[in-house]
RODRENBA-348641 format. One line per field, with one value per atom (N, C-alpha, C): residue number from 1; x, y, z; atom name. Coordinates in nm, 3 decimals. Example, Ala and Ser with C-alpha at 12.3 -4.5 7.8 and 13.67 -1.06 7.14 Angstrom:
2
i	1  1  1  2  2  2;
u	1.319  1.230  1.320  1.285  1.367  1.290;
v	-0.569  -0.450  -0.330  -0.225  -0.106  0.003;
w	0.780  0.780  0.780  0.708  0.714  0.787;
at	N  CA  C  N  CA  C;
This chain:
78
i	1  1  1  2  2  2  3  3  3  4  4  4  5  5  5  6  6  6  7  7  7  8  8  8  9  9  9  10  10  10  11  11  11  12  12  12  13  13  13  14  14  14  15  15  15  16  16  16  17  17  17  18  18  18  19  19  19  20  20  20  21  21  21  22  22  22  23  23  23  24  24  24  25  25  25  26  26  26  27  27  27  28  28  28  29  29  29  30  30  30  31  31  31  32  32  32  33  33  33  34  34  34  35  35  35  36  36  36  37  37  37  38  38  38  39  39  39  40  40  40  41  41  41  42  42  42  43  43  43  44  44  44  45  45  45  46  46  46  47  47  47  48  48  48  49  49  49  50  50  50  51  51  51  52  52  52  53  53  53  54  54  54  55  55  55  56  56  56  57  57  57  58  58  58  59  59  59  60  60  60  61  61  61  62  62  62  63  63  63  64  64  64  65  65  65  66  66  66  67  67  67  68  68  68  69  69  69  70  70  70  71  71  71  72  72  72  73  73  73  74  74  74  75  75  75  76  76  76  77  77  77  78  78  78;
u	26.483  26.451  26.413  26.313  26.256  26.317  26.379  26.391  26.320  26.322  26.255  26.334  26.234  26.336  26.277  26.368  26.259  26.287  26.177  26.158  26.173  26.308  26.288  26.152  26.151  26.027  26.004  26.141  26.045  26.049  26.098  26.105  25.981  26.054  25.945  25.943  25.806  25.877  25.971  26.031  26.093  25.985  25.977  25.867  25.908  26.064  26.093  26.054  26.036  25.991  25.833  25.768  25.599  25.533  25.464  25.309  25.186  25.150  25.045  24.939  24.788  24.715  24.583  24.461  24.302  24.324  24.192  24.158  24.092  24.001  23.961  23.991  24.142  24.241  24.359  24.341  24.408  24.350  24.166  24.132  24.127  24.144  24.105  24.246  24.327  24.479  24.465  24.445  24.496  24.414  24.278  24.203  24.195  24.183  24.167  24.279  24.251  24.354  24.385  24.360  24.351  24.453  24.475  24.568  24.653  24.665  24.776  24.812  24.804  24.829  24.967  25.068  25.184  25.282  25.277  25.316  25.252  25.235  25.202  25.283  25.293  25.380  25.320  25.382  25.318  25.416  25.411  25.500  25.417  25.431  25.336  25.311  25.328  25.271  25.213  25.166  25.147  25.130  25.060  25.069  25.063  25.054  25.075  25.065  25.039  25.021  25.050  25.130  25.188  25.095  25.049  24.996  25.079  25.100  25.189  25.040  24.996  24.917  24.965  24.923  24.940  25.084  25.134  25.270  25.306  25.239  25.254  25.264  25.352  25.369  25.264  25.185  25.087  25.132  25.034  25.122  24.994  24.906  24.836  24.864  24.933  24.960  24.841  24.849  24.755  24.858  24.825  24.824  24.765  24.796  24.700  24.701  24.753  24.754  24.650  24.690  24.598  24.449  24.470  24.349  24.341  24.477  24.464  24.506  24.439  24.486  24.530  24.693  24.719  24.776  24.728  24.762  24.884  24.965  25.085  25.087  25.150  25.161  25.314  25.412  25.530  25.538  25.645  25.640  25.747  25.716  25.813  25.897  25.926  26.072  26.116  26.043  26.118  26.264;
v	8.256  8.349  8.272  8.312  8.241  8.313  8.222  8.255  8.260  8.394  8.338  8.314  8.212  8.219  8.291  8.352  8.430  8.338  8.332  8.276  8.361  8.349  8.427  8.434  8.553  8.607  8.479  8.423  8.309  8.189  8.131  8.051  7.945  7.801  7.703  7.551  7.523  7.381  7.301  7.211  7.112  6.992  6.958  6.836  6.698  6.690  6.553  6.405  6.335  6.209  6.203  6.282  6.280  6.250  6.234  6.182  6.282  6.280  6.372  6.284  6.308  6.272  6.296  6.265  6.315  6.439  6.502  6.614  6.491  6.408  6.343  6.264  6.191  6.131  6.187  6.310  6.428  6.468  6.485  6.488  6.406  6.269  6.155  6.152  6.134  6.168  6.263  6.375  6.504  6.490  6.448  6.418  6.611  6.563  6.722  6.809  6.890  7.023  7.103  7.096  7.204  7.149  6.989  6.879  6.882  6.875  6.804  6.932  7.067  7.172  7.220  7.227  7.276  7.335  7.424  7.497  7.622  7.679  7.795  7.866  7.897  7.978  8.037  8.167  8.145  8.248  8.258  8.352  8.430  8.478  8.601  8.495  8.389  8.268  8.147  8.102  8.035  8.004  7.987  7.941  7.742  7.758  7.604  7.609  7.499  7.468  7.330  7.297  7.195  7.078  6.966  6.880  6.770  6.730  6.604  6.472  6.411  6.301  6.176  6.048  5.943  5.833  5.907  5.916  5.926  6.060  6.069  6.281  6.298  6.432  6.503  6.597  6.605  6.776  6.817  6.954  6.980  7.126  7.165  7.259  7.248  7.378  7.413  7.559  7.643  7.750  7.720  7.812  7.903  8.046  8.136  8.196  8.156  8.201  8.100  7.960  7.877  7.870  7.906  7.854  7.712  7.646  7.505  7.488  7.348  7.327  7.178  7.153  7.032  7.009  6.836  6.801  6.695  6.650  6.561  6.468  6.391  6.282  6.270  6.252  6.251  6.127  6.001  5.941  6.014  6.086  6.121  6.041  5.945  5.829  5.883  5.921  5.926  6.011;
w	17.577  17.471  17.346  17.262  17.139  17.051  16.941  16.855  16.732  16.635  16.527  16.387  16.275  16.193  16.061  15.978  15.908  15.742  15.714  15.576  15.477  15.354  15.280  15.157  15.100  15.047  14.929  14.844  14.778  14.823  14.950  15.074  14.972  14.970  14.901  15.001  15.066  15.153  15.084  15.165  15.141  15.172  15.058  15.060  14.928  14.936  14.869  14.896  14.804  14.838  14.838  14.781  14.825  14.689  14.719  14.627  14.625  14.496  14.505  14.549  14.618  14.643  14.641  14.632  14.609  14.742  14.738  14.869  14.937  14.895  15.023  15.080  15.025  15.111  15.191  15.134  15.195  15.342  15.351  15.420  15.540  15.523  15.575  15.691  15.622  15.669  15.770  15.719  15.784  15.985  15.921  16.080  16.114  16.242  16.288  16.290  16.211  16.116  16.289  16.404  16.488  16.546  16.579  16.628  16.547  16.384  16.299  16.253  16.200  16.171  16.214  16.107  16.158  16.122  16.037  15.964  15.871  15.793  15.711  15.633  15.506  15.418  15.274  15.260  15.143  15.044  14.965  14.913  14.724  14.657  14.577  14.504  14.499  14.382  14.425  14.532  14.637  14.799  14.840  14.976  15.020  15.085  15.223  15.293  15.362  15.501  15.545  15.617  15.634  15.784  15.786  15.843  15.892  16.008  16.067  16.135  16.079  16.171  16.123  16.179  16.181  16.114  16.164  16.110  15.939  15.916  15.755  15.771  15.670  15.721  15.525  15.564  15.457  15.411  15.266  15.276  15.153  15.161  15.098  15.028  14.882  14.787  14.692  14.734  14.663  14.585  14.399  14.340  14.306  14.295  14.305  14.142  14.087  13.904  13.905  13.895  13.829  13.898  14.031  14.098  14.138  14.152  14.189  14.313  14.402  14.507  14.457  14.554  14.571  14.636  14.671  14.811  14.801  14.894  14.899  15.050  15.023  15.155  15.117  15.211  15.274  15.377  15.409  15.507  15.568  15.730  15.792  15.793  15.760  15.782  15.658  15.525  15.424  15.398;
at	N  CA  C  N  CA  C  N  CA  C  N  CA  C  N  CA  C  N  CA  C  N  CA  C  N  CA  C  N  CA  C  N  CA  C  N  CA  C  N  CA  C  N  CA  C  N  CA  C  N  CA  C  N  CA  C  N  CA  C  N  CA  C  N  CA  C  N  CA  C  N  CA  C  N  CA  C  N  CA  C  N  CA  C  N  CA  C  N  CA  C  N  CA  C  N  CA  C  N  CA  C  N  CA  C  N  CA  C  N  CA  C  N  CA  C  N  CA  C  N  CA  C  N  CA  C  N  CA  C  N  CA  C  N  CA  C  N  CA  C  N  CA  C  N  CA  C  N  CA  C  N  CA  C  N  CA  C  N  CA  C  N  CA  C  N  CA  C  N  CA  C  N  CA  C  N  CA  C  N  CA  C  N  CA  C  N  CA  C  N  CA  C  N  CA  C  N  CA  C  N  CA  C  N  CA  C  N  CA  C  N  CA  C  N  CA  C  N  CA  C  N  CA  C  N  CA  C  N  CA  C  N  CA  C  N  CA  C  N  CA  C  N  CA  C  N  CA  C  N  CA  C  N  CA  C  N  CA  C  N  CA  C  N  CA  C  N  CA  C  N  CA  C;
């Protein structure tokens, strides 16, 4: 049986230890989004989406007041 888990409504990743980073090193990293894609969230002030490749765990926040996107790199060891 699967379980699910439910994210509360202002539910924010856990993404300590990270660095902000350009989009096109963001991109470079990330490789194919269809392979590294692994996660999704979003809550009335933001969304994400969370990326795992080359042993670096990545994470795309979009504010939706400001209209900003930003990106982060994480070392899964971290």
């Amino acid at each position: 049986m699967k379980t699910e888990t439910i994210k509360p409504k202002n539910f924010h990743p856990s993404f300590n230890h990270s660095v902000e980073i350009t989009e096109q090193a963001f991109n470079l990293l990330k490789g194919n989004d269809e392979k590294s894609w692994k996660d999704y969230g979003s809550n009335e002030l933001t969304e994400w989406s969370i990326y795992i490749n080359e042993g670096v765990k990545l994470m795309s926040l979009c504010n939706f007041l400001s209209g900003v996107t930003q990106y982060y790199v994480q070392d899964i060891n971290a």
